[in-house]
Structure formats: C-alpha cells, structure tokens
N, C-alpha and C positions, 0 to 999 in steps of 0.2 A: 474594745480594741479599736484604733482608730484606721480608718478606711482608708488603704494610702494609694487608692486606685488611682486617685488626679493628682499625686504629687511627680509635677513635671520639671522640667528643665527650665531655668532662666535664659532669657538670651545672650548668645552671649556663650554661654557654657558650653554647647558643644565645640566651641572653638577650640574651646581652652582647651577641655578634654583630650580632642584631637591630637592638637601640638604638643604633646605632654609622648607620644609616642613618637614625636622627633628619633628623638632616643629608644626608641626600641628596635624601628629599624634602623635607623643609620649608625649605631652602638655597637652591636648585631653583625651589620656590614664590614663595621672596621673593625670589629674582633676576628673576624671571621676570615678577611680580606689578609688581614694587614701583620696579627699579631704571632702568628705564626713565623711567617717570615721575618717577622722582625729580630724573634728571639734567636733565628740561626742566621740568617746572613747580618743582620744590622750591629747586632749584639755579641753575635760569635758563638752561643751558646748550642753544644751538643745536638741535633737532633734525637735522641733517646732522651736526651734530660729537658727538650723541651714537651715534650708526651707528656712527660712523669710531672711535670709543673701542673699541665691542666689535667690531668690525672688526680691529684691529688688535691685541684679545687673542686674536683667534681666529688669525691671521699666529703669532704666539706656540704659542700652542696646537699648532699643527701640527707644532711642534717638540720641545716640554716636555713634551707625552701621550705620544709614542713613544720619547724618553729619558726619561723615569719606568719606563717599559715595561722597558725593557734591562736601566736601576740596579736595579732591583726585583730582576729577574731573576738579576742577577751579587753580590746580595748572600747573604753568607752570614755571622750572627752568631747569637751564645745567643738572641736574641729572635726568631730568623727573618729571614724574605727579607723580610717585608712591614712588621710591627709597628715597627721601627725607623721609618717615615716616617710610620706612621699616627698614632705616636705625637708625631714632632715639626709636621706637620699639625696636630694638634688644639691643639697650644701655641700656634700661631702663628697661627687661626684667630680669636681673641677678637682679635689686634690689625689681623689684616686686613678683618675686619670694621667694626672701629673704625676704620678710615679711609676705609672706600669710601662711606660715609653720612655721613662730616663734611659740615657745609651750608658748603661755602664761598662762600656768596652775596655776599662782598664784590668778588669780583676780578673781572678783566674775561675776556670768553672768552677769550681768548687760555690763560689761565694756569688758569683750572676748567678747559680741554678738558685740558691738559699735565696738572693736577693729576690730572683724574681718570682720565686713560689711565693715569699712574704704578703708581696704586693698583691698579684694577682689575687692569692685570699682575700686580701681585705678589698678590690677591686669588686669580686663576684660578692663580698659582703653587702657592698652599697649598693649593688645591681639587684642582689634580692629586697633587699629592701623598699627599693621602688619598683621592680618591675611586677612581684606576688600584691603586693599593696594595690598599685594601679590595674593593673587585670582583676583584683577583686573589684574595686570602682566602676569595671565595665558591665557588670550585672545589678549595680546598686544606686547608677547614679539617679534612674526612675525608675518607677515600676510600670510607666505606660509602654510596652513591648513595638509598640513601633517605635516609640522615639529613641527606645535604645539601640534598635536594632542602627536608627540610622544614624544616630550619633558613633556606634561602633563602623558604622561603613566608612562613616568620616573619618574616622582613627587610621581602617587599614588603607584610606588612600595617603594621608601622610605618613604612614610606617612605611608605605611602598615608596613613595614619591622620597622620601627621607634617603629610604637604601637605597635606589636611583641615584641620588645627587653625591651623595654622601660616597657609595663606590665609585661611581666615576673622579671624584674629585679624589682620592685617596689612588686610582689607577693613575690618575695624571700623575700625584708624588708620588709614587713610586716606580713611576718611568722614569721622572724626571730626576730623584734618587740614583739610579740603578746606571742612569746615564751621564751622570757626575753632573749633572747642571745644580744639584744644591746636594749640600753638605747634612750633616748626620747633628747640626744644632738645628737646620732651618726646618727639618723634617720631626724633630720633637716641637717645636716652636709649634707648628702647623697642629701635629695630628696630638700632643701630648698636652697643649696649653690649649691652641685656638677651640678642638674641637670638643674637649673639656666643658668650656665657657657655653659654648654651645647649644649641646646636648641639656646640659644644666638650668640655662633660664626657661625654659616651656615646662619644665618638669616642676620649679618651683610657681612659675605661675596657676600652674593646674592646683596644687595644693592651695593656693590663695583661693582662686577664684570659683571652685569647681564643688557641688556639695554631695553628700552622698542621701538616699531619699529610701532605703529598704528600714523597716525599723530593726532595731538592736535587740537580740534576743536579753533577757536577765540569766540566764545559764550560763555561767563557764565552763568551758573548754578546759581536758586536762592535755599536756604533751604526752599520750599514749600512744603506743601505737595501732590498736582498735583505733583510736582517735585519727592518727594521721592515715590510714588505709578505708576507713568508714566512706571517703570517696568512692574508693576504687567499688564498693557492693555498687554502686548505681551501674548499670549496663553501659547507656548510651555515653556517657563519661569513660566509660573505660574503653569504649570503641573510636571517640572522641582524639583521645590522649596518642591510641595507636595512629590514627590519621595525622594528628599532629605533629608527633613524632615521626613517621614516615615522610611528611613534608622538610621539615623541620634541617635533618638528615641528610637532603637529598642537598638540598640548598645550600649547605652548610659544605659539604663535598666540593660542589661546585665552585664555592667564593675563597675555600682554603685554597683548592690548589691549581684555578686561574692562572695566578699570577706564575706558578712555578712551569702550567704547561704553554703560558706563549711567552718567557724565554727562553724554554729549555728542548720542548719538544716540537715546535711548529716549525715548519721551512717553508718560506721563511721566516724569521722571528715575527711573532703575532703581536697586536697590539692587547694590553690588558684594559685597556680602557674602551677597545670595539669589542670584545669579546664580551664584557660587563654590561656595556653599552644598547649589545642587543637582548642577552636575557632580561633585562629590567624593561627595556622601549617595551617589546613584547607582553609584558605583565603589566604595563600601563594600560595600554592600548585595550588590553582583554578587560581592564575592567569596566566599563561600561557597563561592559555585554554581558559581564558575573554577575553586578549589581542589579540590572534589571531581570536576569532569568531568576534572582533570589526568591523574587516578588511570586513567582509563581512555581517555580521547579523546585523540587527534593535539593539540600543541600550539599548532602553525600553524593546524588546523581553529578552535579556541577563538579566538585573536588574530581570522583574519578571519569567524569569522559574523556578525557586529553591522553589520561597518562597511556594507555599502551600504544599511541603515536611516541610520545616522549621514550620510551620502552625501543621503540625503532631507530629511532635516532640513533642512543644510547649505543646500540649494537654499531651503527654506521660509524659512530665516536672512536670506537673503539680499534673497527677495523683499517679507518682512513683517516683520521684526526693528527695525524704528523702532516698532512697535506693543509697549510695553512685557510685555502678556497674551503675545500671539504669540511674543514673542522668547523670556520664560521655559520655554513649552511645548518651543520650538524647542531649547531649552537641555537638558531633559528628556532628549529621543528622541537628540540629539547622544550624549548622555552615557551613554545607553543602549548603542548602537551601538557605543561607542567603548570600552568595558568590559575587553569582551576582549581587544583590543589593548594597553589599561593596562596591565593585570596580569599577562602571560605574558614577555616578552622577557626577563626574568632567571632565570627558571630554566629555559628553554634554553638558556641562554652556558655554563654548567658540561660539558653534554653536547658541545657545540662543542670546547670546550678539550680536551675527551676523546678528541674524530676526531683532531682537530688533534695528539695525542701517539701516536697509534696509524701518523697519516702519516706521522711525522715522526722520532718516537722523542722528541723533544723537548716537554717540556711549560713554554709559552710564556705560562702565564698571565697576566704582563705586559704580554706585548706583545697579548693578546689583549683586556687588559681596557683597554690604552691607546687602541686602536683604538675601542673604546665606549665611553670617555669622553670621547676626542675627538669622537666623534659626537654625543653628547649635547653638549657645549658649544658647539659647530659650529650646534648647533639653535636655540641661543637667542642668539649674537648674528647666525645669518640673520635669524631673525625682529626684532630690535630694528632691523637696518640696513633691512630694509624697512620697516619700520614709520616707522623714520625717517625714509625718501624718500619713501612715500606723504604723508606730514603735510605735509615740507618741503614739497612740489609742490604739495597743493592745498591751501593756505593754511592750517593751520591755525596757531593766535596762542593760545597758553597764556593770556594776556593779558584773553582774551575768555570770557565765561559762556555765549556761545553761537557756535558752530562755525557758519564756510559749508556750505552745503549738498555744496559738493564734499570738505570734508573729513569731513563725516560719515557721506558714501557712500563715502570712501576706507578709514573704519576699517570699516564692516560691511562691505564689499565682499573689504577684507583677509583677514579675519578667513575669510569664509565660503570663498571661492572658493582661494585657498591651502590652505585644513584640504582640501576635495575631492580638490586634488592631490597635497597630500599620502596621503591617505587611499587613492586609488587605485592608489600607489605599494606602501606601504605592503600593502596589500591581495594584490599581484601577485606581490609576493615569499613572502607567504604560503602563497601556489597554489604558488608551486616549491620549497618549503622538504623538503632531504629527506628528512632527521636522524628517520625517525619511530620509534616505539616499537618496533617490530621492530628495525631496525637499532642502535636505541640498544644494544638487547641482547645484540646481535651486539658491537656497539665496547665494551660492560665487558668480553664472555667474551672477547675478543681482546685486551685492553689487560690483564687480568690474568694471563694467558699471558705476553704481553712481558714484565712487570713481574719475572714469576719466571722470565723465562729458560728458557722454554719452546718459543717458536715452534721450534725447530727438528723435533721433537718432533710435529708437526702431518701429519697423512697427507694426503695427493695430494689429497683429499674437502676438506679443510679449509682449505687451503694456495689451492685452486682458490678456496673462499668468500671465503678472506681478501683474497686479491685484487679477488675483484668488490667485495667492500664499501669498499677501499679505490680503487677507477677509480669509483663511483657518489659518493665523497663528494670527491674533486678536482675 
C-alpha cells in the first residue's frame, strides 16, 4: 500500500479550496436572509404554502444528501471521487439560481406554490451536489493533519467573510427594495443573475484546480440504509452533527427573520443591514482569537464557552427587543456568545471522518459529509416552515406597513426563544463531545498504522489501547 503520509498540498490550492466556500456561506446567507421573504412579500405567495415549499425540499433532501453521499463515494475517475460533481454543480448553479428568484407575481397561488417547489428542488439539487462533494474534499484534500486543519481554517474565514459581505449586501437590496428606490427586475437582476455568476466561478475553479490526496477504496458502496446510518455508529460524529446542527439552527433563525423584526417590530424601524452588520463584524473579529485558541484548547471547550452569555442576551431579546437601542445591544452580546460555536464545527468533521475510518477500515467521507449537509439544510427550511406558521396563525398580512401586535410578538418571540433551545441543545452536545486532542493523536498514530498495514505488528500494550480508544469513540 502506498504511504500517503507526505502527500501534500500544491501552492496555490488552498486558495482555491478556500474560495470554493464563497458559496457556502454567502448561498447560505441569501437563502437564509432573503428567500423566505421573497416568496411572501416579493412573489405574493401564502405564508403556509411558503413552509410547505421548503418542507417538501427538505422530504427530498433526506433522500438526495445521502445518495450524493454513496455516488461520491463509488466514484472513481482522473479528476477524483468529488471534483466531477463539484464541477457540474457549479455549471448548473447560475441556472438554478436563475429560477428560484424569477418574480412570477403574475399567477395565481396555486401555480407560484407548484412553480416554486419545482425550482427549489432542483435548486437544493445542485446545492447537494456541491456542497456533500466539497465537505467530502475537506477531509481528503491531504492526509497531513495540519495542513488540512489550516487549509479548512482558510475555508471558514471566506465562508464567514462571504456571509458578512454577501448579507450586508443583500440588507442593503432589500432596503432599498422595500423602499421603492428599485424595482422587482433590478432586485432579480442583482440577487437572481449577479449572485448566481458569483457564487459559481470559485466553485468551478476549486474543481479545476484543487486535488483530492486520501486513496480510493476498491469496495463499493451499496444505497442502504445500514449504509447511509453506518455514520451515525461513530460517537464523536454523531455528537458532531448535534453541535452543528444546534449552531446551524440558531443562525438560521436569526438571518430568516431579521429582516421581518426591524421592519415590523422595532421602534423605531431598525436597520437590516446594522443588525446583520453587527452579528457577522463580531464573528469576524472573534476569529483570531478561535483560531489560535484551536492550536491549544479542546474544540468542543471553544464552541460552548459563549453560548450561556448568548442564552442571556436571548432572554433580554426577548423581553426588550421592540426597543430599537436595546435590541442592537441585545444583538451585540447574542453575537458575542455565539462566536464560538460559528466557527469551530468544520474543522472537527475531518477528525470525525478519521475515527470513523479507524472503526471501520472504511473512509466514508461522503456519507459523512452528506449527513452535515443534510443537517445544515434541514435547518433552514425548519426554520422557514416555522416561521411560516408563526406569521400564518397570528395574522400577519405582507399587505400592511404595520403588523398586529400578536404577530410582532410572534416574530421576536420566534426568533428569541427557539435560538435558547437551540443553543441549549447545542451547548449539551458540546459537554459530551469526545474526540479531544489527546485522542485525536492517538486516531492519526493508529490510522497511520492501518494505512501501512501495520496493525498486526502492535504489542498486547498497544492492541489493549487500541481498543479502548476504539469502545470510547462507538
């Protein structure tokens, strides 16, 4: 077997790698941000039948994440397991963009809801495609553990820096929307074509340029489902998944219904673009100070220090957040809190994928990363389908310039008391997460043994270790 200890990165590559998550966060952002709203005030469409839209890509979802997983997995060509989809992904990305933001405001619900369930599927189609693909690349692109660790650090400062730029720039339009200074072509032109193009060049140039370095197993993969849940046996992966998902969530809460509480519920009317503005500055700023406590602190320790500050806020959010002053502060300390949970969940998955092939002999990075991308998209149309029954139920009317008083306690109330449980959730998994730097060290020096065909080779002393570390991470 050949020794793939020194196969490293070219220069160069982590660039590319990087910018290729342009599009994760800032995709992410304006799904997240943007499309929600879009489909009810822009488009006209129901609030219940805009739920049921990402309801029903999420039904999809469940299916299309963990067969991406598998294909990924059983492919073997000159460009690799991954680049082949990331590559047709990023082609097909400027056109699925280009139809999930057409304004079809002429038709009746009946046919915007059909229209836009169509798209959307085929939307989260091309999104799985690249984003399970590219998350498998991030365990694969070396097998030297530091250079991936910081090539992935580079990824999440452009994922972060992306949904920084990317929201603010989409709060501007849709101030500027909302405040009649452009029209419902220049606001598709913008978010439907420009951002399309966009998202799309870094994603195809990662496929060019970018290679993958773990070797190919000769075993196929069936679509089972032992197959697709064979993740979830690894422990520290399924504690993993909960934290990510608890982040994921909170986030996701936050960026849907923004925009709906500073024009509906702040006095007075709030800006979406400060409000955006300072939870992202704040997650800039904190990462420095993430990145170098990585080097030496538990990972799980980072993720939950903040949050029961962020947990306090949340309460003060909830109690004083129609006070435009109050709600910003409240915005501040959220964002503070919530830092470290941001910024960590991705370069833990690599180490996961790593138990995961030491358990198993199989390295599953597909199906590992389809399981977290389901997660992540699972997140945002929970949060839209709530979002959308809270509005449905307590009246509120796109209609109107100013909200009943029950739906403007529906969207702070939303907003605030979800992020907690999330947050708590979140938080709990972090307490039990096992995967810590000792052990990490232990799963390289045992995985590069397997690798070369070693284990047998290992004395009574070793063999005894090898096992416990493999009964503490099942």
């Amino acid at each position: 077997m050949e020794n793939t200890s020194q196969r490293t990165m070219k220069k160069g590559e982590k660039g590319f790698f990087a910018l290729a998550d342009f599009y994760g966060g800032g995709g992410q952002a304006l799904i997240g941000v943007l499309y929600f709203f879009f489909l009810t005030n822009v488009i006209g469409l129901a609030p219940a039948l805009a739920g049921i839209v990402t309801l029903i890509s999420e039904i999809w979802d469940a299916i299309s994440d963990p067969l991406m997983g598998v294909i990924g997995d059983n492919t073997k060509t000159k460009m690799g397991r991954r680049r082949p989809y990331i590559l047709a992904g990023g082609c097909l990305l400027v056109v699925a963009f280009a139809l999930i933001f057409l304004p079809v405001k002429g038709l009746g619900q009946t046919w915007k809801f059909i229209y836009c369930a169509a798209t959307y599927l085929l939307y989260n189609c091309v999104s799985t495609m690249i984003n399970v693909s590219y998350s498998s690349m991030s365990a694969e692109i070396s097998t030297v553990s530091s250079e991936r660790d910081s090539a992935n650090v580079l990824r999440l400062v452009v994922s972060t820096a992306s949904a920084a730029v990317c929201t603010l720039i989409l709060s501007l339009v849709l101030d500027a929307y909302n405040n009649g200074k452009i029209n419902v072509t220049v606001l598709y032109l913008i978010v439907g074509v420009c951002f399309g193009v966009l998202f799309a060049l870094p994603v195809i140039l990662c496929a060019i340029f970018v290679e993958e370095r773990v070797e190919v197993p000769e075993n196929k993969r069936k679509f089972t489902v032992v197959e697709i849940v064979e993740p979830l046996k690894n422990r520290p992966f399924r504690q993993l998944v909960g934290m990510y998902l608890g982040q994921a969530l909170c986030m996701d809460v936050f960026s849907t219904g923004v925009a709906m509480f500073a024009t509906y519920v702040t006095k007075p009317k709030g800006s979406v673009t400060l409000f955006l503005g300072i939870f992202i500055a704040v997650q800039l700023l904190a990462f420095p100070i993430v990145n170098k406590l990585i080097k030496t602190v538990n990972v799980n320790k980072i993720y939950g220090f903040g949050l029961p500050l962020s947990v306090v806020a949340l309460v003060a959010f909830a109690l004083f957040g129609s006070n435009l002053t109050a709600a910003y502060i409240c915005v501040f300390f959220i964002a503070l809190g919530f830092a470290g949970a941001q910024l960590t969940s991705w370069i833990m998955f690599p180490y996961t994928v790593d138990a995961g092939e030491l358990l198993t002999g199989k390295r599953q990075s597909g199906s590992y990363s389809a399981t977290m991308t389901f997660a992540r998209k699972s997140s945002s149309a929970l949060v839209i389908f709530i979002f959308s029954m809270v509005l449905q139920f307590t009246g509120y009317k796109e209609s109107l310039d100013v909200q009943p008083p029950a739906a403007q306690n529906g969207i702070k109330y939303v907003m605030a008391f979800t992020c907690i449980i999330f947050m708590i959730f979140g938080f709990i998994m972090a307490k039990r997460y096992v995967l810590n730097k000792e052990k990490n060290k232990q799963v390289q020096s045992f995985l590069a043994l397997s690798r070369e065909g070693k284990l047998d080779e290992l004395t009574e002393e070793q063999r005894g270790e090898l096992e416990a570390l493999k009964k503490s991470l099942s």
